[in-house]
C-alpha positions in Angstrom: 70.7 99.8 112.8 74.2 98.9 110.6 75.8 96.5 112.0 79.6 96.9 112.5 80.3 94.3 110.2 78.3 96.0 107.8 79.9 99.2 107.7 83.2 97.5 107.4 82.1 96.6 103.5 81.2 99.7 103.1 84.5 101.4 104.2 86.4 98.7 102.2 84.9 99.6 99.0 84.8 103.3 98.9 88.4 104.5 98.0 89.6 101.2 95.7 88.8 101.2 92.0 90.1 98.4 89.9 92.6 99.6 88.5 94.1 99.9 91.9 96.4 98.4 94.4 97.4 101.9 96.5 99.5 100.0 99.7 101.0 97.2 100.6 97.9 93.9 100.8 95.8 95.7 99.4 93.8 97.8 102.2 94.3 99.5 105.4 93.3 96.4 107.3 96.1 94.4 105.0 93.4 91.6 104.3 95.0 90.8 100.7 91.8 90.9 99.3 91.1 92.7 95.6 87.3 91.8 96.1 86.8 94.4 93.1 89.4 92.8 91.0 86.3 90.2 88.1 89.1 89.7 85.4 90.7 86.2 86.7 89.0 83.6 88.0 89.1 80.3 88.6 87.9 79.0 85.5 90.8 81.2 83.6 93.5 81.4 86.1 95.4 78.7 84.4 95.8 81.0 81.7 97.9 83.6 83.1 101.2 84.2 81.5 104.0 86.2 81.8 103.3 90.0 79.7 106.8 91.6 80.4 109.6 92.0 82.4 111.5 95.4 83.0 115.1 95.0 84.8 115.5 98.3 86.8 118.9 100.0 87.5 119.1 99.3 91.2 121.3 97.1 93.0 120.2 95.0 95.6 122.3 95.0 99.0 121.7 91.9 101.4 118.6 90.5 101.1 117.0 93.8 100.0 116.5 95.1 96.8 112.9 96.3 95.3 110.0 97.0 97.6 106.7 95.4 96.8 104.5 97.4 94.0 101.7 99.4 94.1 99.7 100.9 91.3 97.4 103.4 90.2 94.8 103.7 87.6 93.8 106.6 85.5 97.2 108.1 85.9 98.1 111.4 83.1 101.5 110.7 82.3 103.7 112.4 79.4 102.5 108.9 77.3 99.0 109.5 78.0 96.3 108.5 81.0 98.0 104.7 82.2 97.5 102.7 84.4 100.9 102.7 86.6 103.0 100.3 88.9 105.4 102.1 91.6 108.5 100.0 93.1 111.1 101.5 95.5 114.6 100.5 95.1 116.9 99.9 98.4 119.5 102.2 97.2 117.2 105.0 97.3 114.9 105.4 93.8 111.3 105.6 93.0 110.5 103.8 89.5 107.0 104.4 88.0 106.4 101.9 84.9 103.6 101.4 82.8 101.6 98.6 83.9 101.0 97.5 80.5 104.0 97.3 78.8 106.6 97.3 81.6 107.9 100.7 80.4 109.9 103.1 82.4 108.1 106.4 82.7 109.7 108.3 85.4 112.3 107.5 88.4 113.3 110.0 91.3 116.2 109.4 93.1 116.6 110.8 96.9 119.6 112.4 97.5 121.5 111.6 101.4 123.3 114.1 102.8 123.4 112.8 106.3 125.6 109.3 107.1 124.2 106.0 108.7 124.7 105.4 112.5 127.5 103.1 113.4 125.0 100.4 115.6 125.5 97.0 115.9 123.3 96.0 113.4 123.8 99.0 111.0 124.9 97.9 107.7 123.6 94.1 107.9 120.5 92.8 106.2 118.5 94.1 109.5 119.3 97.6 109.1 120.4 97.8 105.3 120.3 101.7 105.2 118.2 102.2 102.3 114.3 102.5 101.5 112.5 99.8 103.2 108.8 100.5 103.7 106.4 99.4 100.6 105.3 103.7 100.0 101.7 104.4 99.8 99.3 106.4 97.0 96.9 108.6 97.6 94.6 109.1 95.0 92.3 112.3 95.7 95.8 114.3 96.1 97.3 112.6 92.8 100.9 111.6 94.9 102.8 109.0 96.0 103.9 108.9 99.4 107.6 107.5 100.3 110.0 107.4 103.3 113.7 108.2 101.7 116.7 106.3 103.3 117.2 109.9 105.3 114.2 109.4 106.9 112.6 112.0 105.2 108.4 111.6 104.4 108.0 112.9 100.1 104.9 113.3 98.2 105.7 112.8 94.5 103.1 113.5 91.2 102.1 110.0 90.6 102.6 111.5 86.6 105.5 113.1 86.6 107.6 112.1 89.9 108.0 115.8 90.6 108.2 116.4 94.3 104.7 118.0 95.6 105.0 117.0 99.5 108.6 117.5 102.0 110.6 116.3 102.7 109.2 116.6 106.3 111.3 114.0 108.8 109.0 111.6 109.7 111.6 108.6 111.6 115.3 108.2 112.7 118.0 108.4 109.3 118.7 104.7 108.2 116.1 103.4 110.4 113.9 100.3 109.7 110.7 101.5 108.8 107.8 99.0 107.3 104.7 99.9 104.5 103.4 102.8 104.6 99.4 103.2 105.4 97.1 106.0 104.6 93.9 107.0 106.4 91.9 109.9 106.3 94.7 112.1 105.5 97.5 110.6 108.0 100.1 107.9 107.4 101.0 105.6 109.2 104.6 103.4 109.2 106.8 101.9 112.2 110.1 101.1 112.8 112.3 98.2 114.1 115.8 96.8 115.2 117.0 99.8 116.3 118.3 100.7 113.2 119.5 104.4 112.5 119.1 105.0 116.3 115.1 105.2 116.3 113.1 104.0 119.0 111.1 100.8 117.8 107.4 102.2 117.6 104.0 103.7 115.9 104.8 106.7 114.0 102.0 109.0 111.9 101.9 111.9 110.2 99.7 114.4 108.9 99.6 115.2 105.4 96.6 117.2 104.8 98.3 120.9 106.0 101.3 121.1 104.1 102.9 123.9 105.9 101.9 121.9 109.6 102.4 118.5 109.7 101.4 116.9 112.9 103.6 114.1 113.8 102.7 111.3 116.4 104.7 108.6 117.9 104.1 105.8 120.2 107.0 104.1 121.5 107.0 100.5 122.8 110.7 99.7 123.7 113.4 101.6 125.9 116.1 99.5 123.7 116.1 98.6 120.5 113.6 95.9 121.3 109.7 95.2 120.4 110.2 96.7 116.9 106.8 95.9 114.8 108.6 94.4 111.6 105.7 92.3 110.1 105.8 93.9 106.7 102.6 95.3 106.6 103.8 98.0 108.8 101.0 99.5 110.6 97.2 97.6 110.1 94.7 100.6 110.6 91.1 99.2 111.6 88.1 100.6 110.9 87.4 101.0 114.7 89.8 104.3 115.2 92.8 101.8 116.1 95.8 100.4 114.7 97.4 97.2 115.2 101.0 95.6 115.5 102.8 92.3 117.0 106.1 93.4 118.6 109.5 91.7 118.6 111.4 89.5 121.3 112.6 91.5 124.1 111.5 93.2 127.5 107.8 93.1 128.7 106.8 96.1 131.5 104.3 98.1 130.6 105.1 100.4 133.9 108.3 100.6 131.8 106.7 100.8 128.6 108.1 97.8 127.1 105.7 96.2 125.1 107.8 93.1 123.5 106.2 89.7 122.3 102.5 91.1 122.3 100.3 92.7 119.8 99.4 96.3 120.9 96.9 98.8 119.6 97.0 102.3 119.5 94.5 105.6 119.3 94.2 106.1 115.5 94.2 110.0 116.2 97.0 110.3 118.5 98.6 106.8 119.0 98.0 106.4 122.6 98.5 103.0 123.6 94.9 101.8 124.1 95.1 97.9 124.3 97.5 94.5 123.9 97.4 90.5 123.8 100.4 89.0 125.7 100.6 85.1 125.2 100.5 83.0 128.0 104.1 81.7 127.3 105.2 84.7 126.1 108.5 83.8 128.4 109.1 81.0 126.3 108.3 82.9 122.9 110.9 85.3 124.1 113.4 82.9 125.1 113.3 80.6 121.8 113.4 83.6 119.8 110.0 82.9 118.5 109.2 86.7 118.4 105.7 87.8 117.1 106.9 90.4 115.3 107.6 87.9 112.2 104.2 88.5 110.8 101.7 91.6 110.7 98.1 90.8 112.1 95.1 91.6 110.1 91.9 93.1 110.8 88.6 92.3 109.3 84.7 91.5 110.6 82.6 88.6 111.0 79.2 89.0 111.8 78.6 91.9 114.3 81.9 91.9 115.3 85.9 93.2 114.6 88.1 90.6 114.6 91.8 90.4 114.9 93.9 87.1 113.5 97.9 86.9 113.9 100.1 84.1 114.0 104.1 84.2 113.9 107.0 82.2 114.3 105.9 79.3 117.0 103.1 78.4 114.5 100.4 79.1 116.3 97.6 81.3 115.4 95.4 83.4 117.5 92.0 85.2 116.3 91.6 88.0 118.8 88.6 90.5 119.5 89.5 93.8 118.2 88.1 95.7 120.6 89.5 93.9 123.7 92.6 91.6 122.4 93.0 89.8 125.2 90.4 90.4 127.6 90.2 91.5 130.6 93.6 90.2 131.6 95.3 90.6 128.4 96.1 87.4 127.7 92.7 85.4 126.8 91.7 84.8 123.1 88.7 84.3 121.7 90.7 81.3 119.8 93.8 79.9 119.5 95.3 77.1 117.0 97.5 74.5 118.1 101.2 74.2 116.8 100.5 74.2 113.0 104.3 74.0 111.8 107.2 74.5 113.5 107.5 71.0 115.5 111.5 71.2 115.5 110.6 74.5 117.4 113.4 76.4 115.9 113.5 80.2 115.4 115.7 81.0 112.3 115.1 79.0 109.3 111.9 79.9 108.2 109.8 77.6 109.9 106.2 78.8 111.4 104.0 81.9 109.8 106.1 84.7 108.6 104.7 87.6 106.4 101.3 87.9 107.4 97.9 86.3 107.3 94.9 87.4 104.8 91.5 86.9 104.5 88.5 87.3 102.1 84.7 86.5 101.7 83.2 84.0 99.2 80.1 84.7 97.5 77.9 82.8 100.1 79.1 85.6 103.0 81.5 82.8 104.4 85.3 84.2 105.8 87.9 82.7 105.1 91.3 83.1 106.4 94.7 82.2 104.6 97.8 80.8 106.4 101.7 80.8 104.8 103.4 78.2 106.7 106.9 77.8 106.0 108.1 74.5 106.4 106.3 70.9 107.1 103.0 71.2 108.9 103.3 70.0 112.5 102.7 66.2 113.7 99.4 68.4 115.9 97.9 70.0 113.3 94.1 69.7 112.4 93.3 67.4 109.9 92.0 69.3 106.6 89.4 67.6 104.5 91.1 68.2 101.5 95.1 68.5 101.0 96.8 69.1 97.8 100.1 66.6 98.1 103.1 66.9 100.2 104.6 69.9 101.7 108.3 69.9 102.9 109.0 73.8 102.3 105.7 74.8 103.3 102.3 75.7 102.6 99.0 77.9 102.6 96.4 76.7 104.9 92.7 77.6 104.4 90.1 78.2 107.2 86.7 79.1 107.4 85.6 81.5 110.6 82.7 79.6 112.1 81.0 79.8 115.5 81.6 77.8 118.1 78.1 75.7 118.4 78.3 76.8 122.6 79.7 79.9 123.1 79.0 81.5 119.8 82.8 83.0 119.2 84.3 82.8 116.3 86.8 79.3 115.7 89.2 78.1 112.6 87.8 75.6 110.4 90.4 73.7 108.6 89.1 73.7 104.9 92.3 72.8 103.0 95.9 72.3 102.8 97.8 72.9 99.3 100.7 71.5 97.8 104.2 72.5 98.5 105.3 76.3 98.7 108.7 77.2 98.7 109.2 79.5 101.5 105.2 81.2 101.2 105.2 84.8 101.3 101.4 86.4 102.3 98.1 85.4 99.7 96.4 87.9 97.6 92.9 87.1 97.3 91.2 87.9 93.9 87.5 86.6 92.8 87.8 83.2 94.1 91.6 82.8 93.2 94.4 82.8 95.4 97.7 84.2 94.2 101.2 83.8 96.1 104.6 83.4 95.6 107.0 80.6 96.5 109.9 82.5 96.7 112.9 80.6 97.0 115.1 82.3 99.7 117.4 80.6 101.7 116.0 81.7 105.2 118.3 79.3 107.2 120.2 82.0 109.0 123.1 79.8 110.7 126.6 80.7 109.5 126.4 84.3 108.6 124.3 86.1 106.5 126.2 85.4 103.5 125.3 82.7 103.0 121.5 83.5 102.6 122.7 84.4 99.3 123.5 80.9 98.7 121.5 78.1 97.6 118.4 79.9 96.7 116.1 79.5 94.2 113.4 81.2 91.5 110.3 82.9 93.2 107.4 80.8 91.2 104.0 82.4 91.5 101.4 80.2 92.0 97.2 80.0 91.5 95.0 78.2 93.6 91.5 77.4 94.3 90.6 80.1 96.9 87.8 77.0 97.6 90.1 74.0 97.5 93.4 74.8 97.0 93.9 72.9 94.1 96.5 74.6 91.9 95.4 76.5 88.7 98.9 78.4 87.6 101.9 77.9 87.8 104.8 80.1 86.9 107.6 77.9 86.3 110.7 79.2 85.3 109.6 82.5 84.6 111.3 84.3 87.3 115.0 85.0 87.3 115.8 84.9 90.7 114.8 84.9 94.2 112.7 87.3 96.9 112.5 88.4 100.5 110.1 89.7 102.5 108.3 91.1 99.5 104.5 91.0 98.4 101.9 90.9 95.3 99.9 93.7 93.5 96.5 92.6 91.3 95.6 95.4 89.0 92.6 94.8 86.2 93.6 91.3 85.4 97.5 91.7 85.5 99.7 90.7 88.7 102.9 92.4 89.5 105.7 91.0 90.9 109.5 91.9 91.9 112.6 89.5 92.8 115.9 90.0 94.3 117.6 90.9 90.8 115.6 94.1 90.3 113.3 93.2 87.7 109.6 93.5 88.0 107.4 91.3 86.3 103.9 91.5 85.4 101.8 87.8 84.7 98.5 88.7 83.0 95.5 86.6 81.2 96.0 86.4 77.3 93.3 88.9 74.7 90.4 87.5 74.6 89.4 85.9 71.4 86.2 85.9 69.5 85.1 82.2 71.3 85.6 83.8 74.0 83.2 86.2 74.1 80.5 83.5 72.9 
């Protein structure tokens, strides 16, 4: 008999080809890992270098400007079969570059006929009426998947940009919505803050019947509460379920608020099926320590599905899939204590934000990765090995062990690493672990113009996946500084975006003849 854990390889590796990075951390499951990517490693990592930079003509507004990139391999294009990288810009275009030289091959912008809502956040960086959600490729149909500021789903030629798919409405105009994810024909996005009016939710569609889409929506909030905002959208496991942490706000699931809790929903039809509510979930609510900062991700270990998430408090919990919380919703099969976060504080970008990733080495051992903004707490497990001080924050590496008496799955603290500007999620490729620093200012006192103030360049780092020991470095590279963004790896070249519209792509030098001796 195939064991579950088994399988889940299996279903990893049949759509992804190496020239590929089709949604937002990689996968469905949003583990971060390219396990097909062989071209870095860390024996070359420290040889990446920036190839090229292409400035794109969209304007940022707030904190938002590009989403994070996606690409596609294989691609026929009016220059030939490329390999291409996709960014959406807030303001409402599509660019499609070439991956290797950073030129502009097609944009499509989405026309608004319709005006944003007049809510209370409407306007602000929460609900910055523009695209938001990372889109989504599908490969066997040869499109790219996108969610216009309207609210309207398209399907573009991943060649050309011509419009192939919609505009079918798929959520609320101006609303909030987060990466798109694509399985088995249906994708997958939800919304949050109430922007545009829309209920904070699941929300799917189904793509493969043009002419009848099926739409599906599973609402958690009667407000504009327990929006899912972790910004890998909707995590689809390979169990038929899919997976979100919800925001501060009511909990009543007579009422059908589902706030501070992660939930899962039916895959096919997004009924609620199952949800972890912490313990102090009252006190989550009431420091404004809302799991909805960070997306969970999916992933097995040994026989069995696992579920990991950690958020603003600091603290992370490694779940079972199929039952979150057990039988009375709110028992783990782990929890961490208070890894950052001692001043307990909800709005300066303290505790785990983005989301967490997680990869296998060669030995069969999983790992799981950590960003920890700010100093790890005074409580926190020792690591063997750390990688020098810290202030702004970290990654933290763990293997997934069993417990020696009850056989579940624990954290193992393997490593700390060195300091991390505001850490935004890892991508995992061949032993290396890429992420940015980014540089916001995420101290939210004061009004939120002042975010735009004392920031700094995003630096994209190398480490270790083993130690943590950093191999790259990009310096000065960067022009400016990102939020809530996220890495692409694409045959040996990582793509990255910043606050300034530019994307950037940091690759590994030609090989020369000694090379190949």
């Amino acid at each position: 008999m195939m064991t579950r854990s088994v399988s889940i390889l299996i279903l990893f590796c049949l759509p992804v080809l190496a020239g590929d990075w089709l949604t937002y951390g990689h996968d469905p499951q949003r583990t971060g890992w390219a396990f097909e990517e062989t071209a870095i490693t860390p024996a070359n990592a420290g040889r990446l270098a920036l190839q090229w930079k292409s400035k794109l003509k969209n304007e940022s507004y707030r904190l938002s400007a590009l989403t994070a990139p996606v690409v596609a391999g294989g691609v026929s294009t009016t220059k030939g079969i490329r390999s291409v990288v996709y960014v959406a810009g807030i303001t409402g275009t599509l660019f499609a570059l070439d991956a290797e030289t950073g030129e502009e091959l097609w944009n499509h912008y989405f026309k608004t006929v319709v005006l944003p809502g007049k809510g209370g956040y409407q306007g602000t960086f929460l609900c910055p009426n523009g695209i938001t959600a990372t889109p989504v490729i599908d490969k066997e149909r040869g499109l790219i998947f996108v969610i216009a500021p309207d609210g309207a789903l398209y399907g573009l030629d991943l060649g050309s940009g011509r419009v192939r798919y919609g505009p079918v409405t798929l959520v609320a105009p101006f609303s909030k919505n987060w990466s798109l994810n694509l399985v088995n024909g249906v994708i997958y996005t939800v919304i949050s803050q109430g922007c545009g009016n829309g209920i904070s939710g699941f929300y799917s569609i189904d793509i493969r019947d043009v002419h009848h889409p099926e739409l599906h929506q599973m609402l958690l909030s009667n407000t504009n509460t327990a929006g899912i905002w972790g910004r890998g959208g909707a995590i689809v496991g390979t169990n038929g379920r899919v997976y979100g942490a919800t925001a501060d706000g009511k909990f009543d699931p007579i009422a059908g608020d589902y706030s501070d809790s992660v939930v899962a929903a039916a895959l096919k039809d997004l009924k609620l099926i199952d949800y972890f509510l912490p313990p102090n979930w009252a006190f989550l609510n009431h420091k404004d320590f809302d799991l909805g900062a960070a997306s969970p991700v999916f992933f097995g270990w040994r026989n069995r599905n696992l579920v990991a998430h950690g958020s603003k408090e600091g603290v992370v919990y490694l779940m079972d899939a199929e039952s979150l919380g057990g039988a009375d919703h709110q028992t783990t099969l782990y929890t961490t204590p208070r890894l950052g976060n001692d001043r307990q504080v909800c709005c300066e970008g303290l505790g785990i934000w983005g989301g967490l990733s997680t990869a296998r080495d060669e030995e069969g051992e999983t790992w799981l990765f950590v960003p920890l903004g700010g100093p790890v707490a005074s409580g926190a497990p020792k690591f063997p090995i750390t990688n020098g001080e810290n202030p702004h924050g970290s990654f933290m590496a763990f293997k997934v062990v069993a417990d020696a008496k009850t056989g579940n799955p624990v954290l193992e603290p393997v490593w700390n690493s060195g300091d991390f500007d505001i850490p935004d999620p890892a991508v995992i490729a061949n032993g290396v672990l890429l992420a940015l620093a980014t540089g916001e200012n995420a101290v939210q006192r004061g009004g939120e113009d002042k975010r735009l103030l004392n920031t700094h360049p995003a630096v994209l780092k190398a480490l270790d996946m083993k130690t943590g020991k950093e191999l790259f470095n990009s310096r000065s590279a960067m022009e400016s500084w990102v939020h809530f963004s996220g890495l692409a790896v694409s045959d040996g070249r990582v793509f990255v975006v910043d606050h300034d519209s530019n994307v950037y792509c940091f690759g590994l030098p030609p090989r020369s003849p000694a090379d190949a001796r």
